[in-house]
Backbone as a chain_set.jsonl record, in Angstrom:
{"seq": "XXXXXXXXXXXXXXXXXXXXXXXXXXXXXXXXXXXXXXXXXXXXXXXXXXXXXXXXXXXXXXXXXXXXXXXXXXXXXXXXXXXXXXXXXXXXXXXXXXXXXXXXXXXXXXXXXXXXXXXXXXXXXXXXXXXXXXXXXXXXXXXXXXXXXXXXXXXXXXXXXXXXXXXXXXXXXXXXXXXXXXXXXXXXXXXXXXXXXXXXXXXXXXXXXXXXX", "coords": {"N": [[101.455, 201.464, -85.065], [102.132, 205.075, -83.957], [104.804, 206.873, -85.018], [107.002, 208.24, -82.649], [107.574, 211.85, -82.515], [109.583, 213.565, -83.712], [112.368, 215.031, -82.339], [113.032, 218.669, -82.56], [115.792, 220.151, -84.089], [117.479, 223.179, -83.851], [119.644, 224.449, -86.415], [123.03, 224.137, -86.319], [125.07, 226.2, -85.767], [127.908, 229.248, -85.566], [126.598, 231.663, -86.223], [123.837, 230.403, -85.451], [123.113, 229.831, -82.98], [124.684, 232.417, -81.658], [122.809, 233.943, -81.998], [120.271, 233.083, -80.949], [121.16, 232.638, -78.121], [121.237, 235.263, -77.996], [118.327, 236.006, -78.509], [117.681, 235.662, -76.187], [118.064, 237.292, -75.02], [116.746, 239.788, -75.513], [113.928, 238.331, -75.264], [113.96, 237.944, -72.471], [114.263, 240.961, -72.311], [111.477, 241.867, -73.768], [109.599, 240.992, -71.823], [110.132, 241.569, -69.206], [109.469, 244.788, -69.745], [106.628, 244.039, -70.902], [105.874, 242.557, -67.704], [105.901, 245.408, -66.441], [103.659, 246.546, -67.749], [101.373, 244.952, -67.744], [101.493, 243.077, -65.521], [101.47, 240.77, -65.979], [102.505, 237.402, -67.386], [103.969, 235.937, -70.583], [103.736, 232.578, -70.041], [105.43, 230.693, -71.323], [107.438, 231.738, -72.343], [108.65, 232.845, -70.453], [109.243, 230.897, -68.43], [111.049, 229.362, -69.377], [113.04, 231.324, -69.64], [114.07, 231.345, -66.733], [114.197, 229.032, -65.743], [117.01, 228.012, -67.4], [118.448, 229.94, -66.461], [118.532, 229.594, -63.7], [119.837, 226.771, -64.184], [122.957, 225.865, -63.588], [124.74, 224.136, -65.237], [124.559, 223.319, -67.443], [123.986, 220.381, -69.471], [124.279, 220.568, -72.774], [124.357, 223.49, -75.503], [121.923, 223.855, -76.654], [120.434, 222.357, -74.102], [119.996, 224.084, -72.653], [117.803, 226.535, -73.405], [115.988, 224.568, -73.995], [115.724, 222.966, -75.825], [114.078, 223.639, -78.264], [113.54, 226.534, -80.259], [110.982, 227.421, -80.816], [110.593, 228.153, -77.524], [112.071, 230.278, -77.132], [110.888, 231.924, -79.16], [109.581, 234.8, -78.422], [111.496, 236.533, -78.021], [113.274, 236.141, -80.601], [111.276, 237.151, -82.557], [111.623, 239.686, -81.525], [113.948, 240.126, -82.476], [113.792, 239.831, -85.516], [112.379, 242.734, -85.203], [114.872, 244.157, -84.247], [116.41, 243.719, -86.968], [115.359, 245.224, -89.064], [112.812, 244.121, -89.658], [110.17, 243.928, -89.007], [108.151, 245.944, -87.176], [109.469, 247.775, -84.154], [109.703, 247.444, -80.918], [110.312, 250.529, -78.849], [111.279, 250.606, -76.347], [111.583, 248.18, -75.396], [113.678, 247.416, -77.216], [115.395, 249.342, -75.617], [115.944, 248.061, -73.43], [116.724, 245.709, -73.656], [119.52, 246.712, -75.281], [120.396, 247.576, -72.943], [120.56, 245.856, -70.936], [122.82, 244.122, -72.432], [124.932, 245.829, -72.488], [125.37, 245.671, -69.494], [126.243, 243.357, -68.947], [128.458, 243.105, -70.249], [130.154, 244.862, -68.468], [129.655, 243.427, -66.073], [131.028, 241.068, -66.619], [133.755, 242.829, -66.728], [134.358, 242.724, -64.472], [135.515, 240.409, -61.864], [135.315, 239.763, -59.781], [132.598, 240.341, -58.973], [131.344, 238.891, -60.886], [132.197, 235.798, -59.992], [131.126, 235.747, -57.262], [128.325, 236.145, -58.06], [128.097, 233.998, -59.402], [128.444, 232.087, -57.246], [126.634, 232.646, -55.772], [124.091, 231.897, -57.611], [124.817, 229.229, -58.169], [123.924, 228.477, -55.067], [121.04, 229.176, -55.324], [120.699, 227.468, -57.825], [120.381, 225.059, -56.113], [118.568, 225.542, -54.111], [116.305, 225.545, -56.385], [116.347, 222.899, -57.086], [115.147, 221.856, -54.96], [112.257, 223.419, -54.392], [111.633, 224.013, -57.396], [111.675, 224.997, -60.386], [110.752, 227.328, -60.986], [109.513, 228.56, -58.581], [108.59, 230.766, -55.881], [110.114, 231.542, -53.721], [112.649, 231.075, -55.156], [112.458, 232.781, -57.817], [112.51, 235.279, -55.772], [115.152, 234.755, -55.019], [116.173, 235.234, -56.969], [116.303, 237.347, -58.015], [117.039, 238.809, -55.452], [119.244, 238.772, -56.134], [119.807, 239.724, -58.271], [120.003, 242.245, -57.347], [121.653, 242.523, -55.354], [124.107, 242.37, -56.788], [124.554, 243.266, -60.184], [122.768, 245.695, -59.913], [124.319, 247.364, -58.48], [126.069, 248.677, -59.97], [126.472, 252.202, -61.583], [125.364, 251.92, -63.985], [122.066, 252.076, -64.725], [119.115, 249.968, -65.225], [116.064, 251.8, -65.816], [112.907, 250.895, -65.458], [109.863, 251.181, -66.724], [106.45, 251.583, -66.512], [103.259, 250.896, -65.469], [103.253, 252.147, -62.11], [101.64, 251.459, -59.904], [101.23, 248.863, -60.463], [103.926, 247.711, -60.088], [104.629, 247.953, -57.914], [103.081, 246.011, -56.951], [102.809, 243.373, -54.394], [105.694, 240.875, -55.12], [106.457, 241.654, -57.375], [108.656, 243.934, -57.724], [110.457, 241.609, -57.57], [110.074, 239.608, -59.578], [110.536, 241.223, -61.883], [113.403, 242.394, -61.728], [114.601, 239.217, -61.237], [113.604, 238.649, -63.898], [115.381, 240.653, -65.305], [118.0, 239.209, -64.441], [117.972, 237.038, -66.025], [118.344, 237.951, -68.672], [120.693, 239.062, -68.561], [122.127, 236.51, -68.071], [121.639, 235.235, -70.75], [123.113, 237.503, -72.24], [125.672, 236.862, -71.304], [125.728, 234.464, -72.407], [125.711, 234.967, -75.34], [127.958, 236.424, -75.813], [129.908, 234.338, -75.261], [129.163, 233.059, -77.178], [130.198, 234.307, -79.382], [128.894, 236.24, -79.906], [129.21, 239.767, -80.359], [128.86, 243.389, -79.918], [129.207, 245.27, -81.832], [128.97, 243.58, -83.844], [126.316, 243.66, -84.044], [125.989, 246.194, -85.792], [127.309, 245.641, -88.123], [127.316, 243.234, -89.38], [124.182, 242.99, -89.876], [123.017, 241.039, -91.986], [124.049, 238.723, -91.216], [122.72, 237.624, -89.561], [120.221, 238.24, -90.263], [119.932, 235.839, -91.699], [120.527, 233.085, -89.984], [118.577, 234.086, -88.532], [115.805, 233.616, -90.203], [116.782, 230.716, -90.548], [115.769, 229.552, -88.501], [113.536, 230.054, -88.078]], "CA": [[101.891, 202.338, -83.966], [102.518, 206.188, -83.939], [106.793, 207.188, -84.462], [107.806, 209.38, -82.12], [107.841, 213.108, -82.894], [111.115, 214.037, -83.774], [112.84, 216.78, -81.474], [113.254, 219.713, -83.037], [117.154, 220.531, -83.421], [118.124, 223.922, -84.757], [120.897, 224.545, -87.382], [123.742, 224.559, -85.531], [126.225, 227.075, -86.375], [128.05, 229.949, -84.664], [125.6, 232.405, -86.022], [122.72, 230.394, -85.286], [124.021, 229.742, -81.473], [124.526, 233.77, -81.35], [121.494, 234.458, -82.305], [119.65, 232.05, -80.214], [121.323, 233.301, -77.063], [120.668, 237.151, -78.148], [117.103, 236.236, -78.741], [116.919, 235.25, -74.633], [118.337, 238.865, -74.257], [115.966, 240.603, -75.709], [113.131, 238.187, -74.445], [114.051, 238.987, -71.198], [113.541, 242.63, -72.336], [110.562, 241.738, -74.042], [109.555, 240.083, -70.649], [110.468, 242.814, -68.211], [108.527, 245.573, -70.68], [105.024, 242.969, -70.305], [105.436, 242.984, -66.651], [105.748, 246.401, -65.783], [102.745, 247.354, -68.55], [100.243, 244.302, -67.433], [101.323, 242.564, -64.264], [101.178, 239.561, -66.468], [103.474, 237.309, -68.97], [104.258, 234.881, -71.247], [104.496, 231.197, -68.869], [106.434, 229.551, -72.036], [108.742, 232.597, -72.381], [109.121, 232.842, -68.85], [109.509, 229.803, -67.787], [112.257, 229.123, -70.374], [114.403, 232.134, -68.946], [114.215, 231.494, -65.641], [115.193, 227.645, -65.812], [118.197, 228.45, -68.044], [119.012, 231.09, -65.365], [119.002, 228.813, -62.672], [120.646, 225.76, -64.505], [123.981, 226.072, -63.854], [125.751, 223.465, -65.583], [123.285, 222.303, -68.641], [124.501, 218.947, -70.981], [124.459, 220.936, -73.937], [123.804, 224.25, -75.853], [120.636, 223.27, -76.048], [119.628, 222.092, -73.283], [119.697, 225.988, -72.232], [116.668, 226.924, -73.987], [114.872, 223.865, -73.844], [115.79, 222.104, -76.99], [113.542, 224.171, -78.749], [113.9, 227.526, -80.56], [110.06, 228.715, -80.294], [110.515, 228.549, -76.417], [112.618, 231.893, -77.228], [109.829, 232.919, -80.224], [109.254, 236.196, -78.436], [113.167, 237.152, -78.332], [113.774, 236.239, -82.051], [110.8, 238.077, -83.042], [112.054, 240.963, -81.006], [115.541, 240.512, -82.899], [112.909, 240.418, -86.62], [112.252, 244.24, -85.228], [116.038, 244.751, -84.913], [117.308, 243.868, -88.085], [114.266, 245.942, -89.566], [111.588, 243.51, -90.806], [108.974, 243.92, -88.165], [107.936, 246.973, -85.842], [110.369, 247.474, -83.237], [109.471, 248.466, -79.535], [111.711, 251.183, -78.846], [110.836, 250.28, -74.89], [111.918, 246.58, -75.096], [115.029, 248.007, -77.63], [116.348, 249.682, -74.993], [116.155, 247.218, -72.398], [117.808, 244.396, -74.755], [120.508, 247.024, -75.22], [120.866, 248.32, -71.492], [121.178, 244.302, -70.448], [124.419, 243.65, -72.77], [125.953, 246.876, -72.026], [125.74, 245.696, -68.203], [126.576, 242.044, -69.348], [130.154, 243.961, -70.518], [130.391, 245.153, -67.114], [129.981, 242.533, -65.367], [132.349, 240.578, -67.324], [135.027, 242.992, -66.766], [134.819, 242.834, -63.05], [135.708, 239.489, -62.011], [134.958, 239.723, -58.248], [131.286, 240.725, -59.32], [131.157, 237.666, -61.597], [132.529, 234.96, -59.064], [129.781, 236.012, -56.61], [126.857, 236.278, -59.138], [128.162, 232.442, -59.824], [128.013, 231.255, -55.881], [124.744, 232.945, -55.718], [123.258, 230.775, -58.795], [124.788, 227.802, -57.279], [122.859, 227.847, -54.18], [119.612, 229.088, -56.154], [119.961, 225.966, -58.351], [120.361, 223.908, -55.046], [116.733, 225.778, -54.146], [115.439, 225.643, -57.055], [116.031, 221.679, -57.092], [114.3, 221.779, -53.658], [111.674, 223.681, -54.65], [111.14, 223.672, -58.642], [112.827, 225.884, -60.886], [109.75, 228.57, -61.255], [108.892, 228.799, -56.846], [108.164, 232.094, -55.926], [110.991, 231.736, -53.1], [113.148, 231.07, -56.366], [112.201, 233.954, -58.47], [112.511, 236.195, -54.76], [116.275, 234.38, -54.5], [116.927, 235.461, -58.141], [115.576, 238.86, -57.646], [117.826, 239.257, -54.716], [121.112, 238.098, -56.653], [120.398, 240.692, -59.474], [119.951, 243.524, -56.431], [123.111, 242.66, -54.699], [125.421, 242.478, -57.735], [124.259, 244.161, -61.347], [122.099, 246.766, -59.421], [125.173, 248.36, -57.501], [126.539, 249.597, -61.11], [126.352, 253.549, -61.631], [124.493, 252.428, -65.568], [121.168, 251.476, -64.344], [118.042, 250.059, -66.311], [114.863, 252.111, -65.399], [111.832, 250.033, -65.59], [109.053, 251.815, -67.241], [105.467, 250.908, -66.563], [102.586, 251.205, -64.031], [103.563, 252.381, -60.73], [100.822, 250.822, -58.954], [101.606, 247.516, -60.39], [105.452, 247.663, -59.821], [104.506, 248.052, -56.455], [102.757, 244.821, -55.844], [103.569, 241.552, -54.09], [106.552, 239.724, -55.741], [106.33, 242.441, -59.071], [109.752, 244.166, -58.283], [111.701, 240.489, -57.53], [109.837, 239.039, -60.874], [111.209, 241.979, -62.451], [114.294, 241.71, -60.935], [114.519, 238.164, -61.517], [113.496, 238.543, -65.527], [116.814, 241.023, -66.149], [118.953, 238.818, -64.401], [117.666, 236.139, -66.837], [118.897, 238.688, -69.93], [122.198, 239.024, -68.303], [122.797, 235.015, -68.498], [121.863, 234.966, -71.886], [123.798, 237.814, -72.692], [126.76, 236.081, -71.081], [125.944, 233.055, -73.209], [125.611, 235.262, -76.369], [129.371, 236.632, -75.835], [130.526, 232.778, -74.51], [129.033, 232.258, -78.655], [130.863, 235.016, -80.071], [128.543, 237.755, -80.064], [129.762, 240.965, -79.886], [127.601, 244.242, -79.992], [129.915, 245.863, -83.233], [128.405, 242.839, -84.576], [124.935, 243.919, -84.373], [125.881, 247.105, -86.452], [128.189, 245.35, -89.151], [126.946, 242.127, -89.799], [122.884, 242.103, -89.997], [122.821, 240.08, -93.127], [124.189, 237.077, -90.79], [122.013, 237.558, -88.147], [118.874, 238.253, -91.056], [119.902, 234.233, -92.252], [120.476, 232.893, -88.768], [116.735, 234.1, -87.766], [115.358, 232.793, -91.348], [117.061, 229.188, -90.311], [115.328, 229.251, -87.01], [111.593, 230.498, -88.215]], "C": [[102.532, 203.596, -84.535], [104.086, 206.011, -83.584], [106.572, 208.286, -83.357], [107.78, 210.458, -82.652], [109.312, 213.313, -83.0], [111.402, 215.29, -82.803], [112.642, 217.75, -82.521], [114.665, 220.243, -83.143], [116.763, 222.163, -84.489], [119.119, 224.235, -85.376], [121.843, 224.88, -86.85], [125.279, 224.986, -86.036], [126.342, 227.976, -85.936], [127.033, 230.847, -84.871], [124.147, 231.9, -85.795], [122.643, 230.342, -83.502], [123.885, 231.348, -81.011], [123.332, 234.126, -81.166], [119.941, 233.855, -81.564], [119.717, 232.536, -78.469], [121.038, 235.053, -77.237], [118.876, 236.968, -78.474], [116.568, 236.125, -76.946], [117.18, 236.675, -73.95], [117.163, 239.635, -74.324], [114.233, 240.168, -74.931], [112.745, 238.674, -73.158], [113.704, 240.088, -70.853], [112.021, 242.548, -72.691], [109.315, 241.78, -72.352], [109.118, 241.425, -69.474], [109.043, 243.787, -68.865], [106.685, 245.216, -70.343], [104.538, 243.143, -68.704], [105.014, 244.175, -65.884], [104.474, 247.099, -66.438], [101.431, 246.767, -67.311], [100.373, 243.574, -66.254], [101.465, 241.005, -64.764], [102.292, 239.189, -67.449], [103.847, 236.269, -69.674], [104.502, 233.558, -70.392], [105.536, 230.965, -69.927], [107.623, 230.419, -71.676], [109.133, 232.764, -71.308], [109.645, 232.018, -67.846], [111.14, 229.194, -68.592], [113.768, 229.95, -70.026], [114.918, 231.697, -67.754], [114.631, 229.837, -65.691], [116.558, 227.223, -66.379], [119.389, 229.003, -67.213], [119.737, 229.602, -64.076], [119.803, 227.389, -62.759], [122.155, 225.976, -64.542], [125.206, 225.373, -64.653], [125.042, 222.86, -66.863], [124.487, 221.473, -69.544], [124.619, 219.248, -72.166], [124.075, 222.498, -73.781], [122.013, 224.734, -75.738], [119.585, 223.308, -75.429], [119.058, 223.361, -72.561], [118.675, 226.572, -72.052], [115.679, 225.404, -73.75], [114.681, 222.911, -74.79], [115.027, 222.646, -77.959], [113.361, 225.728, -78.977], [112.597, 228.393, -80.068], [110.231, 228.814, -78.594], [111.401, 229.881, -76.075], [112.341, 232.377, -78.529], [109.871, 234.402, -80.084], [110.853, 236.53, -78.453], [113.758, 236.924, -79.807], [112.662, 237.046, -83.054], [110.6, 239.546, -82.682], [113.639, 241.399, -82.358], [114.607, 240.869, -84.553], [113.223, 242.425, -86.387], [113.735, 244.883, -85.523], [116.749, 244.702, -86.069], [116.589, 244.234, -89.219], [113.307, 244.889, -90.662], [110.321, 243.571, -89.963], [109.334, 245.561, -87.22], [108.96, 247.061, -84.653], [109.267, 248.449, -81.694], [110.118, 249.392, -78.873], [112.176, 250.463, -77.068], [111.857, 249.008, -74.57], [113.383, 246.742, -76.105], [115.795, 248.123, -76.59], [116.439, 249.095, -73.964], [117.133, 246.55, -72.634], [119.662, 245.427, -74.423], [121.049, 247.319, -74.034], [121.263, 246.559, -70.869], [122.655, 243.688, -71.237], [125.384, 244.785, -72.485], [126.601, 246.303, -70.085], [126.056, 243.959, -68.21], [128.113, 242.622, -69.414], [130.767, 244.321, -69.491], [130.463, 244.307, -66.529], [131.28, 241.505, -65.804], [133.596, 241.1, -66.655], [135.079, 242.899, -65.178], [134.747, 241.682, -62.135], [134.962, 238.799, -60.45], [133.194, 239.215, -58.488], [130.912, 238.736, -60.097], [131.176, 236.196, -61.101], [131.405, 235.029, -58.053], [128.028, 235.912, -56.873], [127.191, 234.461, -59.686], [127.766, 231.685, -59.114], [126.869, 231.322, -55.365], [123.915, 231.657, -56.406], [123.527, 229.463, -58.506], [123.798, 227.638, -56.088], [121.488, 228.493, -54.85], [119.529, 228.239, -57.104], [119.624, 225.096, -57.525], [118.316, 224.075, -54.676], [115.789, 225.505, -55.124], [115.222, 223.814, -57.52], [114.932, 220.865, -55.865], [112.603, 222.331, -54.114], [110.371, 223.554, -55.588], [111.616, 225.325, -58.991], [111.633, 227.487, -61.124], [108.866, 229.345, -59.397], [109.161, 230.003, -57.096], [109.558, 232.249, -54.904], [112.379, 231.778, -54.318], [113.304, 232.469, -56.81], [112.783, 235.245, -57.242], [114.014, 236.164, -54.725], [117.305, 235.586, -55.724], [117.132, 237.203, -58.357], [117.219, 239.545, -56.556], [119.597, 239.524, -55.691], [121.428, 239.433, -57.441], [120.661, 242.358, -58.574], [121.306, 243.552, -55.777], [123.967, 242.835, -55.467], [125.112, 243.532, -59.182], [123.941, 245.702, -60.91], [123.127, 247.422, -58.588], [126.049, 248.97, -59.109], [126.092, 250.661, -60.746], [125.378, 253.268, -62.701], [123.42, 251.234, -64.628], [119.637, 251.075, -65.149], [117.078, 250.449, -65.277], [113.733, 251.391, -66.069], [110.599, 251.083, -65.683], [107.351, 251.254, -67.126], [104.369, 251.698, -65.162], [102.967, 251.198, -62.918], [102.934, 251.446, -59.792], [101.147, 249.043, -59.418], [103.054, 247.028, -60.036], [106.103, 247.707, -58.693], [104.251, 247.157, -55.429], [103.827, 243.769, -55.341], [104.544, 240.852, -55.169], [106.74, 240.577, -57.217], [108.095, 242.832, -59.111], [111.097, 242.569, -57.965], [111.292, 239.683, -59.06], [110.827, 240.019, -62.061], [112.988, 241.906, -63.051], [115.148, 240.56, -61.707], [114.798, 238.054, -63.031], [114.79, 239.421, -66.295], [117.64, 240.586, -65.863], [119.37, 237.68, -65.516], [118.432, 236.621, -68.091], [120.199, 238.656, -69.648], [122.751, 237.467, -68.582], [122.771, 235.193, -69.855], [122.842, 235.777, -72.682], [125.322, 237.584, -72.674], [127.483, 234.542, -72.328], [126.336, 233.707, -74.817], [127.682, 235.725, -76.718], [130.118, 235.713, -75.76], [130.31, 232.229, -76.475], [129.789, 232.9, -79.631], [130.787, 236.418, -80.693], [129.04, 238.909, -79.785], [128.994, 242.843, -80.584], [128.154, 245.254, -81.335], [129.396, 245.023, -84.701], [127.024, 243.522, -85.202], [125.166, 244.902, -85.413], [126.616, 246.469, -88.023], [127.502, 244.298, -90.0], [125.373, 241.505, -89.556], [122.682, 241.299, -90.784], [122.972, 238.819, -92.011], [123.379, 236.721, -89.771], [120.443, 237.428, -88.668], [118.708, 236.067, -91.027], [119.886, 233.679, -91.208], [118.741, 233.251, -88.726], [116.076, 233.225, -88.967], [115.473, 231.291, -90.856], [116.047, 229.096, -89.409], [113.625, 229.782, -86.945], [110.917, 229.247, -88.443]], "O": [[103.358, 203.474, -85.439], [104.614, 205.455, -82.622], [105.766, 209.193, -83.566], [108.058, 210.212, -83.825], [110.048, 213.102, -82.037], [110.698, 216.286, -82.636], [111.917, 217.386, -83.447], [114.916, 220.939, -82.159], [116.046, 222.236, -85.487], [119.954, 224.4, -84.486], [121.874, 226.101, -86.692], [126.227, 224.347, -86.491], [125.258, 228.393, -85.53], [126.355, 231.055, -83.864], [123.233, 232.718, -85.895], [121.837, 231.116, -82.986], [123.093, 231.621, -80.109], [122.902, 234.617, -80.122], [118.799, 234.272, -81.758], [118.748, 232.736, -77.737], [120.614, 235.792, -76.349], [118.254, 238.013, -78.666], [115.448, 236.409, -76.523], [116.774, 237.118, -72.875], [116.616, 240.098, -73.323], [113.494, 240.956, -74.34], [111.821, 239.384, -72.763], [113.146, 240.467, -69.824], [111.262, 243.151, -71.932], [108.438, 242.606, -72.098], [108.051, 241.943, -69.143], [107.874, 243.566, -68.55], [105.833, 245.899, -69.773], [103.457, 243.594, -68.326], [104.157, 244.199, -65.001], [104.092, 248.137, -65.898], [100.809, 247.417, -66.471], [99.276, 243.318, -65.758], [101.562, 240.108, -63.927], [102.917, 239.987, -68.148], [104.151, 235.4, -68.857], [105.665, 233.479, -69.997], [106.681, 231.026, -69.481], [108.561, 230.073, -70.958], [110.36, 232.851, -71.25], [110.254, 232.265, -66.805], [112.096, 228.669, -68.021], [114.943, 229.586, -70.069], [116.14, 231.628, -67.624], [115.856, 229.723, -65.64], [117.172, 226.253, -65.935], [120.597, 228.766, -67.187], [120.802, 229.037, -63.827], [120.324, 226.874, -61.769], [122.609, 226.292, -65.642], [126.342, 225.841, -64.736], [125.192, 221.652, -67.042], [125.516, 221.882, -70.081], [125.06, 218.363, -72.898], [123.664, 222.993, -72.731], [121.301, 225.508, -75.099], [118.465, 223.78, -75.623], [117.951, 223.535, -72.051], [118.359, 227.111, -70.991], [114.564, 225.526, -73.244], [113.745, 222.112, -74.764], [115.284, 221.993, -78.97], [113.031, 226.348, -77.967], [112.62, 229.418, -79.387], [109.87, 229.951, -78.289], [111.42, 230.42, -74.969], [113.147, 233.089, -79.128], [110.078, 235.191, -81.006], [111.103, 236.924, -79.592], [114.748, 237.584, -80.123], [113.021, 237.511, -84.136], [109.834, 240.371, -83.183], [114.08, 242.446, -82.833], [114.647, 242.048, -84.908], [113.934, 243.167, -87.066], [114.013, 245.683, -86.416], [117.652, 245.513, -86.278], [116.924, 243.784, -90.315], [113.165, 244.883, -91.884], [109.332, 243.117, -90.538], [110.388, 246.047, -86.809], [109.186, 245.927, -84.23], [108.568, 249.457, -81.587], [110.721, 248.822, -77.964], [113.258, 249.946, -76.791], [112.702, 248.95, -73.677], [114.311, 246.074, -75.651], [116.738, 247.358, -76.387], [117.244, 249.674, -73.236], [118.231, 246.619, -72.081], [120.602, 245.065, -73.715], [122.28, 247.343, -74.001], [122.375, 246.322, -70.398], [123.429, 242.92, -70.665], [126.576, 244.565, -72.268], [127.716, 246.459, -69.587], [126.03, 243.456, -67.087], [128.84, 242.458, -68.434], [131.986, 244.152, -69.464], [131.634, 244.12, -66.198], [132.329, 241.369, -65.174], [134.409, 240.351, -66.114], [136.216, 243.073, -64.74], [133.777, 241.822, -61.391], [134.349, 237.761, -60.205], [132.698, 238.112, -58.256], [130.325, 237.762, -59.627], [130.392, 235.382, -61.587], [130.651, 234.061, -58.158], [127.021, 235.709, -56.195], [126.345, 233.87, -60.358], [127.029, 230.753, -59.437], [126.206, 230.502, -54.73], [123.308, 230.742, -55.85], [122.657, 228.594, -58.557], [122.94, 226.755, -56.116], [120.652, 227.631, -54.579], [118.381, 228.012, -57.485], [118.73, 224.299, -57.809], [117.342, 223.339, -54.835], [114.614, 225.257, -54.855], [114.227, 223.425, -58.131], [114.269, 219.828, -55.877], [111.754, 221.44, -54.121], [109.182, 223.308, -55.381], [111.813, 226.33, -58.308], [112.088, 228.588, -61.433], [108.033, 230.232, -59.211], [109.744, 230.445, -58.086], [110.247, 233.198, -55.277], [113.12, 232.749, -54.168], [114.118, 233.242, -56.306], [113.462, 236.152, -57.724], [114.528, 237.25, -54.46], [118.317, 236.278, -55.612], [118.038, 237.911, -58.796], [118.078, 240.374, -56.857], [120.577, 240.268, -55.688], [122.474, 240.081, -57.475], [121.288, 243.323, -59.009], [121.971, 244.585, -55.707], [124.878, 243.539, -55.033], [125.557, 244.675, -59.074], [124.552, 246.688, -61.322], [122.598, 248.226, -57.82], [126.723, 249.977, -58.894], [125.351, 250.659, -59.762], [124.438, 254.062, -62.727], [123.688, 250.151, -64.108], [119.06, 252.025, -65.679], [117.001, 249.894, -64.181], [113.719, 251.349, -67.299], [110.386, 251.798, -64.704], [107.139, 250.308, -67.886], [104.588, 252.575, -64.326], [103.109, 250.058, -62.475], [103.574, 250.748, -59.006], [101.251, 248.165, -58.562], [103.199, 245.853, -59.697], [107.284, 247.608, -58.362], [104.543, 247.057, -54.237], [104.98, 243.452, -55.634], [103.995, 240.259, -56.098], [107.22, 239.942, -58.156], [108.839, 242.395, -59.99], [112.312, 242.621, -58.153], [112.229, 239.161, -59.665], [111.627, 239.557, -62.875], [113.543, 241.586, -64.102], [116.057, 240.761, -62.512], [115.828, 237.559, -63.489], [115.206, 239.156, -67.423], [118.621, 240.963, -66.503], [120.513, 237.394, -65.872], [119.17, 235.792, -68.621], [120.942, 238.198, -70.516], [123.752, 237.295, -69.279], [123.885, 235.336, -70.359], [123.439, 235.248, -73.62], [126.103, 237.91, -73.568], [128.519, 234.022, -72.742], [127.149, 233.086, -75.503], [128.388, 235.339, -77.649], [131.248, 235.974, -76.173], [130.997, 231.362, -77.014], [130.096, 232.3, -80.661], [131.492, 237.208, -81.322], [129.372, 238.994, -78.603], [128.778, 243.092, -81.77], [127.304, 246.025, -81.779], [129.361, 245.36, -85.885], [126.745, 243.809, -86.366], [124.425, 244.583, -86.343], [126.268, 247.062, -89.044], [127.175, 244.497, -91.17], [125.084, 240.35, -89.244], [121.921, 240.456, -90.309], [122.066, 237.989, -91.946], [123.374, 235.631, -89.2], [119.563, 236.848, -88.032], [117.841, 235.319, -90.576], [118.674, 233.507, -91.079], [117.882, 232.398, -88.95], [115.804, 232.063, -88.665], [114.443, 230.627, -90.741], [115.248, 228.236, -89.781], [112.828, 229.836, -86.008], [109.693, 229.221, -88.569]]}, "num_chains": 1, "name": "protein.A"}
């Protein structure tokens, strides 16, 4: 008889934890970037944000992501581009960065934060009704990031085909996929990340991705 596959754990240490949650940031950007080009996008990577998103209470680190690091592949080979070993997208750059800047914001405004919590509570309740990827879901999540992030003055412009950004369910997927960056960037600060980091300390963030390839 066949063992069991082993899980997969990854190396667990604060910079691998950081770096793990900053890879769901940038996915997210990654994410966003895809939709507004092709209308189309990653299920794994997508599906991975948006269940994270809507989990409000997960059993572990972890369980966040999915127990598994490639299910946030495209966000650590987004972070590769930032700490210069691969091509960078400037596009999906400045998304990543425009989602922790408004991660910082939200943070400091507590009201904002408490609300964006009671929201995600009853969109896990739906999304247990449902299933964590329903289109009423995604529409709920959509809404949450329009009522709260989207009343800031710093706003991310979404770059892409007009005519597709236009269709059915495009701007709540949208929507939906930067509120996803905002959790993780929540989680990435909850690990110890901090964006002085990114400029000071790539070496730890180079080894961290290395562990996790």
């Amino acid at each position: 008889m066949n063992s069991p596959t082993p899980i997969h754990r990854a190396p667990d240490s604060p910079a691998t934890r950081q770096a793990l949650a900053l890879a769901g940031v940038f996915q997210a950007a990654s994410l966003v970037d895809e939709l507004a080009r092709t209308g189309q996008v990653d299920q794994r990577a997508w599906d991975t944000l948006i269940r994270a998103t809507v989990d409000t209470n997960p059993e572990s680190f972890e369980a966040i992501y999915g127990g598994h690091p490639n299910n946030l592949r495209r966000g650590l080979e987004t972070l590769e581009a930032l700490v210069g070993r691969k091509q960078a997208n400037p596009v999906v750059l400045r998304y990543g960065f425009s989602l922790l800047l408004l991660t910082n914001k939200l943070r400091a405004n507590t009201d904002m934060l408490d609300t964006l919590g009671q929201k995600l509570s009853h969109i896990q309740n739906q999304a247990n009704h449902f299933g964590a990827t329903h289109e009423n879901v995604i529409a709920s999540l959509g809404e949450a990031y329009q009522e709260t992030i989207s009343t800031f003055k710093t706003r991310i412009v979404v770059q892409g085909d007009p005519s597709l950004l236009q269709t059915r369910m495009m701007p709540e997927r949208v929507r939906a996929c930067l509120l996803t960056g905002i959790r993780f960037g929540l989680l990435w600060h909850q690990q110890g990340g901090r964006r002085w980091k990114l400029i000071f300390q790539r070496k730890a963030l180079r080894t961290a991705l290395d562990s996790l390839s």
